[in-house]
N, C-alpha and C positions, 0 to 999 in steps of 0.2 A: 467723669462719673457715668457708671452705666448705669439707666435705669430703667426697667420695665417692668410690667404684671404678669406674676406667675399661674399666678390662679384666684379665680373669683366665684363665692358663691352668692347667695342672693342677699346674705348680710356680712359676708366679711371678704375681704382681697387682700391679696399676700404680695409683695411686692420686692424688688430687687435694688437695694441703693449700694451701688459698688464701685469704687475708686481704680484705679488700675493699681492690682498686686496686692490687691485685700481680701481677706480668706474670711473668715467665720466674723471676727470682730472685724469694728470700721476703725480707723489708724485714730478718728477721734468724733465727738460725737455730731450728727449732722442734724440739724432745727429740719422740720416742715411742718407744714400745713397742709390740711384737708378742705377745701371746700366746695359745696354743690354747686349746682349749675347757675343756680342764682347768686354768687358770690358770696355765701354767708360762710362762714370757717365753722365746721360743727367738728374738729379733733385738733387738736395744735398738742407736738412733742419734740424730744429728737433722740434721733435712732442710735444707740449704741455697737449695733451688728449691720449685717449686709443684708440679712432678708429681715423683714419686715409683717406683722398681721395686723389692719386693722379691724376691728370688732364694733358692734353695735351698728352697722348700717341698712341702710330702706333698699329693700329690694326696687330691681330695676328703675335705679338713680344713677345718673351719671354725677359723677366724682374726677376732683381735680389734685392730687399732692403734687405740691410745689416744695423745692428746697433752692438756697441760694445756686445750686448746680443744675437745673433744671425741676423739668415737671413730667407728670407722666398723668394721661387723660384715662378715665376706664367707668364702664358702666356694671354695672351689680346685676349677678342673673335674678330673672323676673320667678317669683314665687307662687303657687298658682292652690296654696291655701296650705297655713300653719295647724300643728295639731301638737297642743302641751300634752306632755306624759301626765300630767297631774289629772288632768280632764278625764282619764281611763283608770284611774284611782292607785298610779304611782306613787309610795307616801316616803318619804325617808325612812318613817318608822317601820314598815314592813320590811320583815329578815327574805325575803325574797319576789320582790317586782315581775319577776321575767314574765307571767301570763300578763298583764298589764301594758308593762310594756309592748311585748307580743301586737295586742291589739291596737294597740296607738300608733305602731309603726304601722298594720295592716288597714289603718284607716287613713293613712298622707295621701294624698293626690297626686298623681303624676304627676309631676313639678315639685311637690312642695316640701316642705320642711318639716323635718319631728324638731319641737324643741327640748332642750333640757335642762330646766333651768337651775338656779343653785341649792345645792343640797347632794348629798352621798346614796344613789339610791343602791342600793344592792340588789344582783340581778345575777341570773341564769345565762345562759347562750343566747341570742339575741340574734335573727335572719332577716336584713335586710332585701328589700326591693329596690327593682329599675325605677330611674328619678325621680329620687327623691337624697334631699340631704337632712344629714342629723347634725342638729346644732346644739352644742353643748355651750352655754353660758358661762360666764367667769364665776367658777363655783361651785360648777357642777362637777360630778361624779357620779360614772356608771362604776358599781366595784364587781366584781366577780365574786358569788359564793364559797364556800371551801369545800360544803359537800359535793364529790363528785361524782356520790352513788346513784345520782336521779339526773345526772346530766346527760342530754342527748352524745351518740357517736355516730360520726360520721362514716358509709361505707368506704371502703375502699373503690369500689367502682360503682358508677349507677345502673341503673335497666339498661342504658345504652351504651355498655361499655366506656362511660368516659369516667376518666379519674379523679374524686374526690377528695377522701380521706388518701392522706400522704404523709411518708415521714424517712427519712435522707434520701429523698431521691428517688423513693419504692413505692408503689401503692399500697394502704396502711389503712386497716381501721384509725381513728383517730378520734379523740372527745373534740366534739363542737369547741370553736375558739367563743369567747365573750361575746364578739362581734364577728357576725359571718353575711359574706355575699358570694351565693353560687350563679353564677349563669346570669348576671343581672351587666346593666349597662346605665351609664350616667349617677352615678353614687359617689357621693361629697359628705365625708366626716369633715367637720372644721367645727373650730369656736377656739376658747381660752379653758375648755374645761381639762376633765382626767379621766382617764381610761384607765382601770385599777384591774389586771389581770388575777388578781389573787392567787401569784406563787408565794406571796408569804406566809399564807394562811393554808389549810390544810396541811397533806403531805406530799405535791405536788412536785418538790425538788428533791424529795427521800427516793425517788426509783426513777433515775433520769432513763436509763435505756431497759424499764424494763416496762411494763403493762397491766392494767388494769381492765378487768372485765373486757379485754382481751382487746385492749384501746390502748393507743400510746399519749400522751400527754399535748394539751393542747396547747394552740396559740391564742393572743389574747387578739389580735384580730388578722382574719383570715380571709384572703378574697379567691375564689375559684373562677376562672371562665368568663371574669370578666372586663368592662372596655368602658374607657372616657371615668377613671376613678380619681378623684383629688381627696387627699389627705392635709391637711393644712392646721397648723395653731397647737395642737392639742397637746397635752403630756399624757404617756404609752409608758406604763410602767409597769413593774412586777408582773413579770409576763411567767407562766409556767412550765415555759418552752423559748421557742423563738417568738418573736413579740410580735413583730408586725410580716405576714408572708403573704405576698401577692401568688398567687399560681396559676398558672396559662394564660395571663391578663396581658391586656394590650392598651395602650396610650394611659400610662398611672403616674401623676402627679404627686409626691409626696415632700410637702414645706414647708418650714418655721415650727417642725416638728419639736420635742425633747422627749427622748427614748432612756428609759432610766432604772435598770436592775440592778440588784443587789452584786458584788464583783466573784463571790462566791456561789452565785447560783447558777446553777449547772444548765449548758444550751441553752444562753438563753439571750442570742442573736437579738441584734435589735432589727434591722429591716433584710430579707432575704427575698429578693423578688427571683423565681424560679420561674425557667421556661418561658418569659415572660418579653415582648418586644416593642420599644418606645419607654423606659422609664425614664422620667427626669427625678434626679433626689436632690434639691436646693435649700440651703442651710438649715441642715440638721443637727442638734447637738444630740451626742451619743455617750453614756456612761451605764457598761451594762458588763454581764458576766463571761461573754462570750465574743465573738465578732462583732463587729458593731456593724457594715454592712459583708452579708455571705453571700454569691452572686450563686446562682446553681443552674444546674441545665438538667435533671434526672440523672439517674443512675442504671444503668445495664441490668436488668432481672434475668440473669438464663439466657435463652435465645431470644426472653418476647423482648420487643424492643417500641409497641406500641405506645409506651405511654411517655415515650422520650418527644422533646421538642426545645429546639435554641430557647438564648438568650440571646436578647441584640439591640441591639441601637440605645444603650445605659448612658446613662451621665449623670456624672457626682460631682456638686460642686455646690462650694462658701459653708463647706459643712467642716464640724470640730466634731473630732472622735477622742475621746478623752477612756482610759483605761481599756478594755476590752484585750481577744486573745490578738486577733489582729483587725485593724482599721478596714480595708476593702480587702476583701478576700474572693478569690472567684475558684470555683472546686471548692469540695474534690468531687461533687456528683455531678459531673459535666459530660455526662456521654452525650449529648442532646447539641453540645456546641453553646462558646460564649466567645460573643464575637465584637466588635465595635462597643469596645469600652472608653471611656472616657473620662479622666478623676483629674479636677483641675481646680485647685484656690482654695484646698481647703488645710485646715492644720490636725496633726495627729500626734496627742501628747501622750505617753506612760501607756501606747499598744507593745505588746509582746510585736508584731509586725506591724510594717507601716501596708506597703504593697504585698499581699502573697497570694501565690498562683501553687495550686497543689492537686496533685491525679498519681495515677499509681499503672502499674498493667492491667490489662482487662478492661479499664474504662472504654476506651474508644473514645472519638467526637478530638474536639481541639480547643484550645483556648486563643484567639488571636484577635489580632488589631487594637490593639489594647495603650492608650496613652495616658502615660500619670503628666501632669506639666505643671509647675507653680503650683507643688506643696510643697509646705514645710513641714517639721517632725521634731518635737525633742524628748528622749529620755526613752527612744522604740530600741528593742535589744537587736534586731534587725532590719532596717530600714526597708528592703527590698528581697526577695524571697521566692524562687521556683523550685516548684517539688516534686518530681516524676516517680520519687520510691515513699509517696506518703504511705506511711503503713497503716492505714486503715482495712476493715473490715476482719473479719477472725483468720484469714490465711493474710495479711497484711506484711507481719514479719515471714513465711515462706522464702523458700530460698526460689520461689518460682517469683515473685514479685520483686526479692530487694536483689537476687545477683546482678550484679555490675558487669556480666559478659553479657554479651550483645542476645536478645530474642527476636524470637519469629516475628515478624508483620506480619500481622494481621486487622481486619475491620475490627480489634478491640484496643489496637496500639493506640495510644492517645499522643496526639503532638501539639504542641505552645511555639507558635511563632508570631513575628512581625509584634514585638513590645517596646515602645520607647519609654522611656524614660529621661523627663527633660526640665532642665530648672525646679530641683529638688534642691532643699537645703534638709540637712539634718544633725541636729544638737545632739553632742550628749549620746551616742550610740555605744551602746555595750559590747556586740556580739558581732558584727558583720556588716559593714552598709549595704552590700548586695552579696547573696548567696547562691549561686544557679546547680542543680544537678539534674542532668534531662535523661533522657535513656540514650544508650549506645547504640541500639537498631532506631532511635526517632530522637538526633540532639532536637536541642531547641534550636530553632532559628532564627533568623532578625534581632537578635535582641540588639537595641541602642541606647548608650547612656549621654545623654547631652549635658552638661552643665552640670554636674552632680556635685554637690560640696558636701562635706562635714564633719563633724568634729566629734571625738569621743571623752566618754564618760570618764572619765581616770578612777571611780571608784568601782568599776564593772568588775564584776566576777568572769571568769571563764564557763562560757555554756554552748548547749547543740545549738548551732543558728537554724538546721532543718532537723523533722522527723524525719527521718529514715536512720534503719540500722548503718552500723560500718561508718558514721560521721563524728568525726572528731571534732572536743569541743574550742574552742577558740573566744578570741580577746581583741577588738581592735582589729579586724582584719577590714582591709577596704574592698576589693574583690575576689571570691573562693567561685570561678566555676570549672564545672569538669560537666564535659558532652554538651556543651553550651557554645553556639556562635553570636560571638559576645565582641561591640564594635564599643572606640571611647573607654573612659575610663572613671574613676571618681577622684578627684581633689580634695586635698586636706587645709580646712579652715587655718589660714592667719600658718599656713606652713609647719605646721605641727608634724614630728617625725616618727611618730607613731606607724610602724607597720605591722602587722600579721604579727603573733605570738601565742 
């Protein structure tokens, strides 16, 4: 059993109980105990999953959970003075909090805690400060309004040239998400509460790529610039956009989350940390309209290429991705570079793709070091997925992007190398277990398949396993690459003779 603390605030810690080879659920359910330093047991339950949140604790108390597998010791951060929303005259019954709240948050202390406690407030944009945490209670609710005629937008860039408002990868006016921090440091969302984006409300998913008051559509929490951010406990739902996006952040925590959009509302990503270096994501559950996680690095503007900056040192793990278009995705606005990925123990049921990697010409930057190990998948039409002619943007389909004769190198060639791929199982595959199309002046390189099993659907229809023009569709194929250096192979569950068709 592995077990350790992921993240702690000053009343709740999030914790890791994990078996060897157990992903999102525990194989069965495990008893513990919480008790203080004085030995009194103040929580007794047992866990049905791998990560873990407990709620209701005293700031700066040391804490003991014990299970029959061990114990894991951890102290609670010290709070340096609470402030209820109610206090600043946040009522349930008000059709809009956001000045209220405003002030409640601009009155926490360095150190300390906004609470939130139970009840649906409905609220504006909301701009958090350096340390302090917002603690949402079992029961509460921040909702987002649906008018977005009085909501703040964010510029595209500040007085200082640095990049705010963003949207695929471009600098972008943008409307304020629900919850925003620019430029802040030490910021902890956690509790059992909800975070209500309100794309169901308004008309927020009627004009997904086009603009208002000359703003693109927002997120429902949004971090710009900044560092040491933990996310833990909460449900992130009906987002307007992509739900949760870190951008240019460094060391972000995000745990024991549930990210949860409608399957038909449009972009609408559940965690995308862009540009972004040191994220951990540990048992997430995901069921949303779009990607469940989209990795990005920016996107090429012309010649400026200032507001480009890696991805790097990710890790995704004991998370379940449940529907969405594909489970981890890294691209396609990757000029910036995604580098030291890491996707391990988690399960990815009813995604359009399990793994997908996708850029196009013109991008630049590269996709590498990238390790999936010990996931499983059932019922993904592709399990595995590289895409060098994704036809994105309005010259996408061009014969300058999708020809398959070899182009010029250039600093906008994009290249994907060094990818394993290792102890993967996958059920029930429709379309492809692994697809690769690289460019012919930049294959891909390194790719490794270790241990790859699995088994298809027998009710699959014939479909594209990638975007790009000139791809034929297919049934059951086990591996399709072309301009790909592609080592190993994939195995068919229990010998099943199923090949290509």
């Amino acid at each position: 059993m592995h077990m350790s603390l992921i993240a702690r605030s000053s009343r709740t810690a999030t914790l890791l109980l994990a078996p060897d080879g157990a992903a999102f659920w525990l194989p069965e359910t495990v008893p513990y105990a919480v008790t203080s330093e004085d030995g009194v047991t103040v929580h007794a339950s047992a866990a049905d999953r791998t990560v873990i949140q407990l709620d209701g604790l005293d700031p700066d108390t040391t804490y003991t959970l014990a299970t029959a597998q061990g114990e894991v010791t951890f102290t609670t951060r010290p709070c340096s003075g609470q402030v209820d929303i109610t206090d600043f005259g946040a009522d349930p019954g008000v059709p809009d909090n956001a000045c209220s709240l405003q002030r409640a948050i601009d009155a926490v202390p360095p150190g300390g805690t906004l609470v939130v406690p139970a009840g649906r407030f409905c609220t504006g944009p909301l701009f958090l400060r350096s340390r302090m945490t917002v603690y949402l209670r079992k029961g509460a609710e921040l909702a987002a309004v649906s008018d977005w005629n009085e909501w703040p937008i964010l510029p595209d860039r500040d007085d200082a040239g640095r990049v705010i408002g963003t949207w695929e990868g471009l600098p972008e006016k943008s409307f304020a998400a629900l919850v925003n921090a620019v430029g802040c440091a030490d910021v902890t969302l956690t509790g059992e509460g909800i975070l209500d984006g309100g794309g169901d409300r308004g008309d927020w998913w009627r004009w997904p790529k086009e603009t208002r008051r000359d703003a693109r559509r927002p997120r429902t929490v949004f971090l710009a610039h900044c560092s040491d951010v933990e996310l833990t406990g909460l449900t992130v739902r009906n987002a307007p956009s992509w739900t949760i996006h870190p951008y240019c952040c460094r060391n972000v925590v995000a745990a024991a989350l549930k990210i949860v959009n409608p399957p038909d509302s449009p972009n609408t990503d559940g965690l995308n940390p862009e540009s972004c270096e040191n994220v951990s994501l540990t048992g997430l559950h995901f069921s949303v309209g779009d990607d469940c996680i989209a990795v990005k690095a920016g996107k090429r503007d012309g010649a400026r290429t200032d507001h480009l900056a890696p991805t790097r040192n990710l890790t995704v793990s004991h998370c379940l991705m449940e529907r969405g278009h594909g489970a981890v995705v890294l691209g396609s606005e990757m000029s910036g570079e995604i580098t030291d990925v890491s996707i391990r123990n988690c399960h990815f049921s009813g995604t359009d793709r399990g793994l997908r990697i996708k850029t196009r010409r013109g991008r630049g930057g590269k996709v590498a070091r990238v390790v999936m190990s010990d996931v499983s998948m059932d019922r993904v039409a592709t399990a595995v997925s590289a895409n060098a002619f994704y036809f994105c943007d309005a010259d996408g389909m061009s014969d300058q992007v999708q020809s398959r004769l070899p182009g010029k190198v250039t600093s906008r060639t994009p290249y994907v190398e060094d990818i394993t791929i290792a102890n993967v199982v996958a059920l029930n595959v429709q379309l492809a277990a692994v697809a690769l199309l690289g460019l012919p002046e930049a294959p891909f390189a390194g790719i490794r398949i270790e241990n790859m099993q699995v088994s298809f659907d027998p009710q699959a229809k014939a479909g594209v396993p990638l975007m790009a023009t000139g791809v034929a569709a297919c049934r059951h194929a086990r591996l399709l690459s072309e301009f790909a250096d592609v080592t190993g192979s994939v195995s068919i569950i229990d010998g099943d003779p199923l090949d290509a068709d």
